[in-house]
C-alpha positions as CSV (number, residue, x, y, z in Angstrom):
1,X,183.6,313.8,119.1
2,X,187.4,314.5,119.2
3,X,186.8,316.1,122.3
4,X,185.5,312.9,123.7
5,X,187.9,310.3,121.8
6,X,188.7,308.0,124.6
7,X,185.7,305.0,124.8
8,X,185.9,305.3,128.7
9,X,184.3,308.8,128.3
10,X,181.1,307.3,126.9
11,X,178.3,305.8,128.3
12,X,175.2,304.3,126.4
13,X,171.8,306.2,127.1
14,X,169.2,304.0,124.8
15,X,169.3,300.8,122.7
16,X,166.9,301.4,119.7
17,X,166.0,298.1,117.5
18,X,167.4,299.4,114.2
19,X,169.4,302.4,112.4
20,X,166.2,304.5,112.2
21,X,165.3,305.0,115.4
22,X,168.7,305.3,116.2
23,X,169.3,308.3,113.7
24,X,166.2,310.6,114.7
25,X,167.6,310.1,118.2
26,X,171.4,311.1,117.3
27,X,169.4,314.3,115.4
28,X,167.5,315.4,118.5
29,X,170.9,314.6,120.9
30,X,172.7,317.3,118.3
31,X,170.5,319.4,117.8
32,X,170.6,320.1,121.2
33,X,174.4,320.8,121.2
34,X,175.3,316.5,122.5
35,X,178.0,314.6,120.8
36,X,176.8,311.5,119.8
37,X,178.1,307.9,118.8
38,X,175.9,305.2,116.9
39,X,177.6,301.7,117.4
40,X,175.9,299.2,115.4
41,X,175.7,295.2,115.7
42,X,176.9,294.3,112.0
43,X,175.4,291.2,111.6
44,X,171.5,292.5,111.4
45,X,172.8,296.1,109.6
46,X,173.9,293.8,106.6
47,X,170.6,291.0,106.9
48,X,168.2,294.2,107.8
49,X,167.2,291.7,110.9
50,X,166.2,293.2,113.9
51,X,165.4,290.3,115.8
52,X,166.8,288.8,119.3
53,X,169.5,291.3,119.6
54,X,170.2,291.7,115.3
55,X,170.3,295.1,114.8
56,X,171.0,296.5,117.7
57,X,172.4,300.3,117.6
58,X,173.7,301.8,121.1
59,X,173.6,305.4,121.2
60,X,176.3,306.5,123.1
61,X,177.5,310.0,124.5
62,X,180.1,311.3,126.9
63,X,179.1,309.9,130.2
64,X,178.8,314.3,131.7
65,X,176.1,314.9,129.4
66,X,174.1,311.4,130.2
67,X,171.4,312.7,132.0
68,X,170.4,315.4,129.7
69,X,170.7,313.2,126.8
70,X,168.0,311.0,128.6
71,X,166.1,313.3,129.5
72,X,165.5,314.8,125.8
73,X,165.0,311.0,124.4
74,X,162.6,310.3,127.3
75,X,158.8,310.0,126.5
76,X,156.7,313.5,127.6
77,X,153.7,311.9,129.3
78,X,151.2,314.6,129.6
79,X,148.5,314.1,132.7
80,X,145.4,314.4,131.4
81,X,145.6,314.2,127.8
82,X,145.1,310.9,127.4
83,X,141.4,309.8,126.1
84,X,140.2,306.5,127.9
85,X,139.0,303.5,125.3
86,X,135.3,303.5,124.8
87,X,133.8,300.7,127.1
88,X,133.3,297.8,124.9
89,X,129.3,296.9,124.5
């Protein structure tokens, strides 16, 4: 990230509820060749609370490569592939 050192160059693309989620994200975003930046909320990293806001974890990367960051953290929804519940009797 020294490239992209100044805070102003970055921009949060997701809020995930925890370090895990947070991590597989920050693996896809560099795999694909994206910088990323995982700032934590302390507070629920130390209690392992993630509850009302406690352990939050922005994942942040420079602000030019936002919109292909989202798009490889966004859900594929595939038309069609989706099986419908069984009616209830």
């Amino acid at each position: 990230m020294s490239r992209y050192s100044k805070e102003s160059d970055l921009v949060t693309i997701h809020v995930a509820m925890g370090p895990l989620r947070a991590e597989v994200i920050r693996s896809k975003l560099e795999a694909a060749g994206i910088p990323v930046l995982l700032r934590y909320e302390s507070a629920g990293l130390v209690i392992g609370i993630t509850v009302d806001g406690l352990g939050e974890v922005r994942v942040q990367v420079p602000r030019e490569l936002a919109d292909e960051a989202r798009a490889l953290i966004e859900p594929v929804d595939i038309v069609g592939e989706e099986e419908e519940e069984p009616p209830l009797p």
